[in-house]
DOVEX-662691 format. One record per residue (C-alpha): residue number from 1; x, y, z. Coordinates in Angstrom, 1 decimal. Layout:
N
r seq->NUM | X->X | Y->Y | Z->Z $
...
//
This chain:
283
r seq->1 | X->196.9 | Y->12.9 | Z->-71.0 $
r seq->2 | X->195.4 | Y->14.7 | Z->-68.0 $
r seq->3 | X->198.2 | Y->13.0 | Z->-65.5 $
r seq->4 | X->200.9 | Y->13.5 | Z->-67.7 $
r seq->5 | X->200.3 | Y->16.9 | Z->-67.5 $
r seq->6 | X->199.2 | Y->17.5 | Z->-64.0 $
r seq->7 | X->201.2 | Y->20.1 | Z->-62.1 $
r seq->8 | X->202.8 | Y->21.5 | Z->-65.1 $
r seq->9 | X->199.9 | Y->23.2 | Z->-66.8 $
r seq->10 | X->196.9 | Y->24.8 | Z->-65.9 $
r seq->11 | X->194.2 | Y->22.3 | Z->-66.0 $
r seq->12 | X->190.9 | Y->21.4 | Z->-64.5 $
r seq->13 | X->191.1 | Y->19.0 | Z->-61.4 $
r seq->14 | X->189.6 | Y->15.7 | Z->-62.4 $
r seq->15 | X->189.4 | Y->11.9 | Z->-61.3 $
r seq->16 | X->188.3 | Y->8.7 | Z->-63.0 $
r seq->17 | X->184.4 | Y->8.1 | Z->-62.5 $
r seq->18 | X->183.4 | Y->5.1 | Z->-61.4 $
r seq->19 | X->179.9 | Y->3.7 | Z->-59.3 $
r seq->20 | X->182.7 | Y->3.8 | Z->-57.0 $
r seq->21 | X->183.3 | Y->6.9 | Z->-56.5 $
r seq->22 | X->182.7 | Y->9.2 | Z->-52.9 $
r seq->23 | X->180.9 | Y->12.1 | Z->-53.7 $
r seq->24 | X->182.8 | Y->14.0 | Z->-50.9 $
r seq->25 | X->185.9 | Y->13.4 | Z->-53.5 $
r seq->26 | X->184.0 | Y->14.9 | Z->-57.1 $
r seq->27 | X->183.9 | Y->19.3 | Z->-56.9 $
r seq->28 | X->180.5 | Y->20.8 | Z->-56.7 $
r seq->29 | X->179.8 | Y->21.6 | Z->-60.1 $
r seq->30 | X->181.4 | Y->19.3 | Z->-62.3 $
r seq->31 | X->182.0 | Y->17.8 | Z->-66.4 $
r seq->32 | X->181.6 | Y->13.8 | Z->-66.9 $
r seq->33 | X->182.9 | Y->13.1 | Z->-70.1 $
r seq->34 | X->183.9 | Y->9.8 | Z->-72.2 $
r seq->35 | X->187.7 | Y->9.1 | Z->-72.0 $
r seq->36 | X->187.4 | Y->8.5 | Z->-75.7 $
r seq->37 | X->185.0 | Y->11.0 | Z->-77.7 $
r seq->38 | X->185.0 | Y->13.9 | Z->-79.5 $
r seq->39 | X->183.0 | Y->17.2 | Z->-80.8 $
r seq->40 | X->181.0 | Y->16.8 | Z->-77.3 $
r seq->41 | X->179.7 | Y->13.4 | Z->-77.8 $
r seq->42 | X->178.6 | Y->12.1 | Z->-74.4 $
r seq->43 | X->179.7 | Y->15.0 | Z->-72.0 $
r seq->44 | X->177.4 | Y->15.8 | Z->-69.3 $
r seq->45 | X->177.2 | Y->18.5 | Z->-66.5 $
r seq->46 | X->176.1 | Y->18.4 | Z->-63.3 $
r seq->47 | X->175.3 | Y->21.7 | Z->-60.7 $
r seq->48 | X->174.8 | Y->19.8 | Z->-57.5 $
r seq->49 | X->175.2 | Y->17.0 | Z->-55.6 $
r seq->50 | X->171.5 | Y->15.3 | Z->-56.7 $
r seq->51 | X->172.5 | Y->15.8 | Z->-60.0 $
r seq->52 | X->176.0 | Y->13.9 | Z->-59.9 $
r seq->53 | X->173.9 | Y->11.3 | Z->-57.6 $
r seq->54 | X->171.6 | Y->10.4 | Z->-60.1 $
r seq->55 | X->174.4 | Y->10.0 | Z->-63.3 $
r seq->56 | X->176.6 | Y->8.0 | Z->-60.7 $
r seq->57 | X->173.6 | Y->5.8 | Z->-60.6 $
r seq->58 | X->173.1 | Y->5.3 | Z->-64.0 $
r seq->59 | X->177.0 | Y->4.5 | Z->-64.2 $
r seq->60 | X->178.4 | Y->0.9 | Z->-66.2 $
r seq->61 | X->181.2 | Y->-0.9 | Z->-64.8 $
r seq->62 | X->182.6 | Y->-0.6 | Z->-68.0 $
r seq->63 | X->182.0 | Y->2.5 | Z->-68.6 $
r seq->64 | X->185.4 | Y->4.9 | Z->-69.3 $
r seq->65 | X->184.5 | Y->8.4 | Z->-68.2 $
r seq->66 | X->186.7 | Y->11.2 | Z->-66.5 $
r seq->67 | X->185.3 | Y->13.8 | Z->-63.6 $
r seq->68 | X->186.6 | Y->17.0 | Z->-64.5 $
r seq->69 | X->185.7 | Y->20.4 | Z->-62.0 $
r seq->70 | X->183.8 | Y->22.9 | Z->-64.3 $
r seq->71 | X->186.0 | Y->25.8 | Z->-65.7 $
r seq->72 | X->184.3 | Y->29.2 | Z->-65.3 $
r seq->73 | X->184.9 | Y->30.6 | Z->-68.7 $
r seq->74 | X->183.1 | Y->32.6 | Z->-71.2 $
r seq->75 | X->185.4 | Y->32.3 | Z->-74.4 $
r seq->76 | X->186.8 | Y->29.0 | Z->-75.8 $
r seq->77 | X->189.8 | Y->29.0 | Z->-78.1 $
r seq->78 | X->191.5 | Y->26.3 | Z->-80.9 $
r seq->79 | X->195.0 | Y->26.0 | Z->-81.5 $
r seq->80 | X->196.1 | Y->24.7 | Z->-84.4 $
r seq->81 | X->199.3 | Y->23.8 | Z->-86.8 $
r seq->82 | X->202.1 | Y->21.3 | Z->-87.1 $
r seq->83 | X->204.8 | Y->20.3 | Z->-84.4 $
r seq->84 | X->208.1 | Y->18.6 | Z->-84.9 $
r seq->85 | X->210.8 | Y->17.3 | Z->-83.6 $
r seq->86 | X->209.9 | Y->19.6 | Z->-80.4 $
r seq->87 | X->209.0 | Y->22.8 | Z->-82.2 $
r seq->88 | X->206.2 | Y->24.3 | Z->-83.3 $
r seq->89 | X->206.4 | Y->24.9 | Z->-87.4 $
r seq->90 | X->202.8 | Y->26.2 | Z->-87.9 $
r seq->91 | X->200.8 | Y->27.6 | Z->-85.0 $
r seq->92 | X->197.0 | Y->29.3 | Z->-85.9 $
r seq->93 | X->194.2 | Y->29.9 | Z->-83.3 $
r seq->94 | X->190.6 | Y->30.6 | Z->-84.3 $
r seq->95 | X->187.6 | Y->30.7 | Z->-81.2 $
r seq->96 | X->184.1 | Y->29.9 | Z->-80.9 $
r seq->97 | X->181.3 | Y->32.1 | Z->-80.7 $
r seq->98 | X->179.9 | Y->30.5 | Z->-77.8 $
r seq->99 | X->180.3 | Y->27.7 | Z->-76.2 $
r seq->100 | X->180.5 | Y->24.6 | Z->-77.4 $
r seq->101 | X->178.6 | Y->22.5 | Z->-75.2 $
r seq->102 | X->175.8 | Y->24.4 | Z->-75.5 $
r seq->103 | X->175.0 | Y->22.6 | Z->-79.0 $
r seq->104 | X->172.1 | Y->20.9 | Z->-77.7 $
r seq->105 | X->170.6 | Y->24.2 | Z->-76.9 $
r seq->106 | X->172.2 | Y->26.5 | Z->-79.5 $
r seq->107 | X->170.9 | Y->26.6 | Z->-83.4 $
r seq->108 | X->174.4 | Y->27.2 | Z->-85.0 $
r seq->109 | X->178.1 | Y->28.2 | Z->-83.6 $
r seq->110 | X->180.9 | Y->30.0 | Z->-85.3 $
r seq->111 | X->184.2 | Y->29.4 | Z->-85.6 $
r seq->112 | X->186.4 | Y->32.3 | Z->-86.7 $
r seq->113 | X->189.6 | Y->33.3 | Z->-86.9 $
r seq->114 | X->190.7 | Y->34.4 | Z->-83.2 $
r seq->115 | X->190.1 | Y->38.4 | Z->-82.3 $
r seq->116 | X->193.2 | Y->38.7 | Z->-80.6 $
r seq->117 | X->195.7 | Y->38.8 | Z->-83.6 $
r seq->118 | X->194.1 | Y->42.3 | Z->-83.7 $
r seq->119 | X->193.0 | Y->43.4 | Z->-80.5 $
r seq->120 | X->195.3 | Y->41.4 | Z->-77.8 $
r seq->121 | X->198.1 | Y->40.0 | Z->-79.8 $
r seq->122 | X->200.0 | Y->39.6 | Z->-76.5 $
r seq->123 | X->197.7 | Y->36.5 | Z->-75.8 $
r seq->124 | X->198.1 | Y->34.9 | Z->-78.7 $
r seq->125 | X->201.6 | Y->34.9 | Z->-77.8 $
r seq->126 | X->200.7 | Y->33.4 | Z->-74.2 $
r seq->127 | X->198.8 | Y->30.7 | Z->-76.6 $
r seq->128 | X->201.6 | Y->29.6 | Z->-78.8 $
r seq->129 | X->203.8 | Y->29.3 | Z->-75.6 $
r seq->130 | X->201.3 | Y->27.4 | Z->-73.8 $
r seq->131 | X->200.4 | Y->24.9 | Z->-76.5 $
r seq->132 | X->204.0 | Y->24.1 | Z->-77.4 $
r seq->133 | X->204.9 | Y->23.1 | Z->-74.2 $
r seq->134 | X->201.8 | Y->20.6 | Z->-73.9 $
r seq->135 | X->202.9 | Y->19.3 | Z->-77.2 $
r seq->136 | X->206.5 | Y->19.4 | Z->-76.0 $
r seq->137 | X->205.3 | Y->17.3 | Z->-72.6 $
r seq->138 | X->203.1 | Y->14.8 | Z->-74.4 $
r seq->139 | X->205.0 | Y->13.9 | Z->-77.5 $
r seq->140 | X->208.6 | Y->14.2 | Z->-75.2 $
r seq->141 | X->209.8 | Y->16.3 | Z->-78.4 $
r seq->142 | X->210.1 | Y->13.2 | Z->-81.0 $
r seq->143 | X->207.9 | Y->12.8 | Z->-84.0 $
r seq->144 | X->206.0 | Y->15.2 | Z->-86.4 $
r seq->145 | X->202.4 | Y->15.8 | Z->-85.4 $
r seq->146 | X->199.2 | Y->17.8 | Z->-86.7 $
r seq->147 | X->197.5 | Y->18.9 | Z->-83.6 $
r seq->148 | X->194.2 | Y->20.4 | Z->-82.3 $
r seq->149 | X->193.9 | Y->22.1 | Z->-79.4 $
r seq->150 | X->191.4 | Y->24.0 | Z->-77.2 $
r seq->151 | X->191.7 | Y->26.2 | Z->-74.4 $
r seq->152 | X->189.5 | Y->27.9 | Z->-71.9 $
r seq->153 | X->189.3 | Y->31.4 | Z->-71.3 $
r seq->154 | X->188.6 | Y->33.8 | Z->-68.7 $
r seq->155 | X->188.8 | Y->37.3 | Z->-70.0 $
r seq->156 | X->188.2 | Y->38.8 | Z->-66.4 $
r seq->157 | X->190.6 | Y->36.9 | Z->-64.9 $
r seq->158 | X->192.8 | Y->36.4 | Z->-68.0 $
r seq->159 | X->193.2 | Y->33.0 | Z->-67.1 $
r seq->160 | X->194.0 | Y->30.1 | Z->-69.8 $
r seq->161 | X->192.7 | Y->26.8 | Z->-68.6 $
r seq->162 | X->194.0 | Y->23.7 | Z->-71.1 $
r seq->163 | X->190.7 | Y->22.1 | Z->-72.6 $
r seq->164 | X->192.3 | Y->18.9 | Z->-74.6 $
r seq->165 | X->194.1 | Y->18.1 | Z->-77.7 $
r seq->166 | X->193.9 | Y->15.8 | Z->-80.3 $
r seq->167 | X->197.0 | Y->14.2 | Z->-83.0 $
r seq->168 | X->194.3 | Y->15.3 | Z->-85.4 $
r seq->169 | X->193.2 | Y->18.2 | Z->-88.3 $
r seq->170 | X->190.8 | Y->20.4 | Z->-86.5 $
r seq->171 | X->187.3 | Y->19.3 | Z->-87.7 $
r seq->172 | X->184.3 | Y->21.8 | Z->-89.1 $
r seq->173 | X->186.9 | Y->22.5 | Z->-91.9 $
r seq->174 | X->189.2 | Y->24.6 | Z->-90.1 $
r seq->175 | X->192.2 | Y->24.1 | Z->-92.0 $
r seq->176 | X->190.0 | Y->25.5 | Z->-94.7 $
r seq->177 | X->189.5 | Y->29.0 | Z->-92.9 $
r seq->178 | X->193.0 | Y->29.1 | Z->-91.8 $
r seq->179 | X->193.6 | Y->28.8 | Z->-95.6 $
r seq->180 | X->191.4 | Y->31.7 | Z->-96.0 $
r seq->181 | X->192.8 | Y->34.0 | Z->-93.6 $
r seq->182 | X->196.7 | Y->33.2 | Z->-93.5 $
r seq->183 | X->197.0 | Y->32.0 | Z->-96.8 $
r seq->184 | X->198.8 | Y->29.1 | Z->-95.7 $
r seq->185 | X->197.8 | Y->25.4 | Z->-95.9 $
r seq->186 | X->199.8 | Y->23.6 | Z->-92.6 $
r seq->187 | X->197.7 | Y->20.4 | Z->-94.0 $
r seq->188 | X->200.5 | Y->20.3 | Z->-97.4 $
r seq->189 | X->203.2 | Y->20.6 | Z->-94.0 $
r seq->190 | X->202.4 | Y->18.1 | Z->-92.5 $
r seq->191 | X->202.3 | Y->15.6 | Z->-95.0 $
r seq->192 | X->205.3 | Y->17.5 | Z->-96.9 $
r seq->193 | X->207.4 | Y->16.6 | Z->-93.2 $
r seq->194 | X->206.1 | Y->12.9 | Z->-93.2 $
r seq->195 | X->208.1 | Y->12.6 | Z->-96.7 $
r seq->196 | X->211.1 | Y->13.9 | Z->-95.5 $
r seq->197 | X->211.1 | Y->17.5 | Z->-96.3 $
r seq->198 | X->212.4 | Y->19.8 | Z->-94.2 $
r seq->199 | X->211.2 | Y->23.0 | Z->-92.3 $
r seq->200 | X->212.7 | Y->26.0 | Z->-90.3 $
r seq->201 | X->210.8 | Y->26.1 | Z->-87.1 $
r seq->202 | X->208.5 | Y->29.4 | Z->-87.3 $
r seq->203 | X->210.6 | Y->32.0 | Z->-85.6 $
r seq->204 | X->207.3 | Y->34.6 | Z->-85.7 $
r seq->205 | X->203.9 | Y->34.0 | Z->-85.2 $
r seq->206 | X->201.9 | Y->34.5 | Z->-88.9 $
r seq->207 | X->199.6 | Y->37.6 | Z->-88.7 $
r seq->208 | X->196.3 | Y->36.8 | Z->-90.6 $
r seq->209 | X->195.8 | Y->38.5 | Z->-94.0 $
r seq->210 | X->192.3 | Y->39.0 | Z->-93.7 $
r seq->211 | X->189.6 | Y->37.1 | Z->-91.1 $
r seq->212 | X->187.8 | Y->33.7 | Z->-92.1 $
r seq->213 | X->184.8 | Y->32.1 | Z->-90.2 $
r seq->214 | X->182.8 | Y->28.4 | Z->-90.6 $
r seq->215 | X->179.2 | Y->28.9 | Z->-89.4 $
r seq->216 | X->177.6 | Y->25.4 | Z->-88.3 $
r seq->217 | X->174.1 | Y->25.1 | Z->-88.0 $
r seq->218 | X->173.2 | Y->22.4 | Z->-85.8 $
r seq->219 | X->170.5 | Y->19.5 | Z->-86.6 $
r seq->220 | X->168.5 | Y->21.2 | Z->-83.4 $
r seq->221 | X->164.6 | Y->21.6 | Z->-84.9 $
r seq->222 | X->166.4 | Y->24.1 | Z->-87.5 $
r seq->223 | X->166.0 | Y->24.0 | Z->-91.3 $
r seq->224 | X->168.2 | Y->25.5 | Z->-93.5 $
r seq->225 | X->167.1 | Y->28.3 | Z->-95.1 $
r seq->226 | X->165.9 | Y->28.7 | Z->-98.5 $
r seq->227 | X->167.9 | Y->29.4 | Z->-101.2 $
r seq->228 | X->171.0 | Y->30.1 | Z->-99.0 $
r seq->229 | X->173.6 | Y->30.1 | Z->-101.2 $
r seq->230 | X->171.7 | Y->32.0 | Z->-103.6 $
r seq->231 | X->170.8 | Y->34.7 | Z->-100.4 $
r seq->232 | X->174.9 | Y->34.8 | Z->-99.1 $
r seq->233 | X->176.4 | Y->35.3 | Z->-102.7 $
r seq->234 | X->179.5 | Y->33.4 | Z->-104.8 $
r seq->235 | X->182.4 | Y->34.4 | Z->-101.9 $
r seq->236 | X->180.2 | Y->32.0 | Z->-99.3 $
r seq->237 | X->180.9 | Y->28.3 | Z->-99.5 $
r seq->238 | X->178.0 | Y->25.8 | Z->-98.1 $
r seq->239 | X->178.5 | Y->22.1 | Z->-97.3 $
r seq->240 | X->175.1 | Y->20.7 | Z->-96.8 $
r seq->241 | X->174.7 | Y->17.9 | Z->-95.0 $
r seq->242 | X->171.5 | Y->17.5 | Z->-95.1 $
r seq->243 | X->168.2 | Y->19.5 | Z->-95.4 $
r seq->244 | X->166.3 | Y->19.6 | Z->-91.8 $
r seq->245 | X->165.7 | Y->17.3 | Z->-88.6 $
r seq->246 | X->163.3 | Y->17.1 | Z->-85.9 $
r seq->247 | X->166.1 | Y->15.2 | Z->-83.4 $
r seq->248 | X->168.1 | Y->17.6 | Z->-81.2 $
r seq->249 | X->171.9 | Y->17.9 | Z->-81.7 $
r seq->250 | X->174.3 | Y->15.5 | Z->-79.5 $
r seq->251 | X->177.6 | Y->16.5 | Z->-80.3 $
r seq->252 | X->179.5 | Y->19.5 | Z->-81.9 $
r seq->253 | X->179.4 | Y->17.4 | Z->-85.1 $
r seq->254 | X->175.4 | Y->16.9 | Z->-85.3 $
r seq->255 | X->174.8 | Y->19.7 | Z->-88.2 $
r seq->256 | X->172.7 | Y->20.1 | Z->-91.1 $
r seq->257 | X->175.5 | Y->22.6 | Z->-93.2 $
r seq->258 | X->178.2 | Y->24.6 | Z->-92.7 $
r seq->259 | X->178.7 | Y->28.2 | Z->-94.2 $
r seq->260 | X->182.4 | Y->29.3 | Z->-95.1 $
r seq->261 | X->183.4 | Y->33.0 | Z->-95.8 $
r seq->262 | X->185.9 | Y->35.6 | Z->-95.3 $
r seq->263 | X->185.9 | Y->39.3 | Z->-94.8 $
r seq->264 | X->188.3 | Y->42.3 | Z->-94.4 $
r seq->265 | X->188.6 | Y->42.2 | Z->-90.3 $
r seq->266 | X->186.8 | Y->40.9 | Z->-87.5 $
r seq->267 | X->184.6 | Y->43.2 | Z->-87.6 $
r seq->268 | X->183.2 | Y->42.5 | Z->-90.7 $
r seq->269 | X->183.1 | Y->39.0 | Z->-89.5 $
r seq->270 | X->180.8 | Y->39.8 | Z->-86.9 $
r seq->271 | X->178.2 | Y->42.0 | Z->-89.1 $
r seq->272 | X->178.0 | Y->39.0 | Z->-91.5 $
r seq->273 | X->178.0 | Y->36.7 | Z->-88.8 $
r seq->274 | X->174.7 | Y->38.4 | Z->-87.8 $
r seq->275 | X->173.1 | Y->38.6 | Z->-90.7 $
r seq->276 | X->173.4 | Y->34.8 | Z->-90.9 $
r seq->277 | X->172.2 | Y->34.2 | Z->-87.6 $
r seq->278 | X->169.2 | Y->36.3 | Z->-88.6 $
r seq->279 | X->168.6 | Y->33.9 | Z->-91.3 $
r seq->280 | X->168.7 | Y->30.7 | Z->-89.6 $
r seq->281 | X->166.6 | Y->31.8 | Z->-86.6 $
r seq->282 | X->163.9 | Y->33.1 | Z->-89.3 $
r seq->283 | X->163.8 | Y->29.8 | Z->-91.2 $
//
């Protein structure tokens, strides 16, 4: 995916790693990361030389991982929706509220529905451009496909830095609070395109109706807190998963529940946000 794309979208510079590898060749702050993962399963960072040293060291022969340079970034953005036949039919972003990678660190993350439909909706434009031409480059505009898709961003440079996409449904029940806040379910497209029905390619981008968040709490020392569902009200949906754990969380998908709601605006998104995180960091 990565070559394929080199030179036509912005990107971070990377190389295979291997026990092989010259260090004078690798950046000096860098990502290793599995070829073949997800949700942050098996990335690791390194700040300096002794650090890369010491992972090179620890390096397989067999082992499939990709250098990438680190992208300085303080917001991370998903794309998601349904291509075909070289256009894009549905097209919805949503971001995180921090970053991901930080989930062996962080006690929960949210994802909610992206800020800029109401306060930059000029880079959501710049986001539906940029993810259909990866989609256009990568599936050479034959085939229908549900994608995900995340980008870094920069917000004082205002640069967008591709991240990495996947043929897939975005996970942590996104389609779900896309549902909530568009009123629109791309997941009955998709499938309704693999059976032959057809679809006008979306000639405006779909303004949300209201805003929609998934709160994850992560299986990092955290409990979930009593009576939750009880505490948040009928309007909040809670997927447990389980009910506390002592290990730390690996990967974006290491979580204990996740909390779905919708409110008004972002805004309101971000006061019930907090009173949520309150929550979890008191139980």
């Amino acid at each position: 995916m990565r070559s394929v794309l080199q030179g036509k979208i912005e990107q971070p510079d990377f190389v295979a790693m291997t026990p092989e590898i010259s260090a004078e060749k690798v950046p000096e702050k860098g990502v290793i990361k599995p070829r073949r993962a997800e949700a942050s399963l098996g990335v690791d960072f390194y700040t300096n030389q002794f650090e890369f040293e010491r992972t090179r060291a620890n390096l397989a022969a067999d082992d499939e991982l990709i250098l990438e340079e680190a992208v300085d970034y303080d917001v991370m953005f998903t794309c998601d929706g349904v291509f075909y036949q070289n256009e894009l039919i549905q097209f919805f972003s949503n971001q995180y509220s921090n970053k991901v990678s930080n989930c062996d660190i962080e006690r929960y993350t949210i994802i909610h529905t992206n800020e800029n439909y109401w306060k930059n909706p000029s880079l959501i434009s710049r986001l539906k451009e940029d993810t259909a031409e990866v989609l256009k480059i990568l599936t050479n505009g034959k085939g229908t496909i549900a994608f995900h898709m995340e980008w870094f961003y920069n917000s004082v440079t205002d640069a967008l830095t591709f991240c990495e996409v996947g043929a897939r449904f975005g996970g942590w029940h996104i389609p779900e609070i896309v549902e909530l806040a568009f009123g629109q379910d791309y997941r009955k497209t998709y499938w309704e395109l693999k059976k032959g029905k057809q679809y006008l390619k979306m000639k405006q981008i779909p303004q949300p109706k209201q805003a929609a968040a998934v709160v994850g709490i992560y299986a990092n020392h955290t409990a979930i807190p009593e009576n939750m569902g009880k505490l948040l009200g009928a309007r909040f949906k809670c997927i447990q998963y389980g009910s506390s754990s002592k290990k730390g969380a690996t990967g974006n998908s290491d979580l204990l529940c996740l909390i779905m709601f919708a409110e008004d605006d972002i805004e309101s998104i971000y006061r019930t946000s907090e009173k949520i995180g309150k929550m979890i960091e008191e139980a």
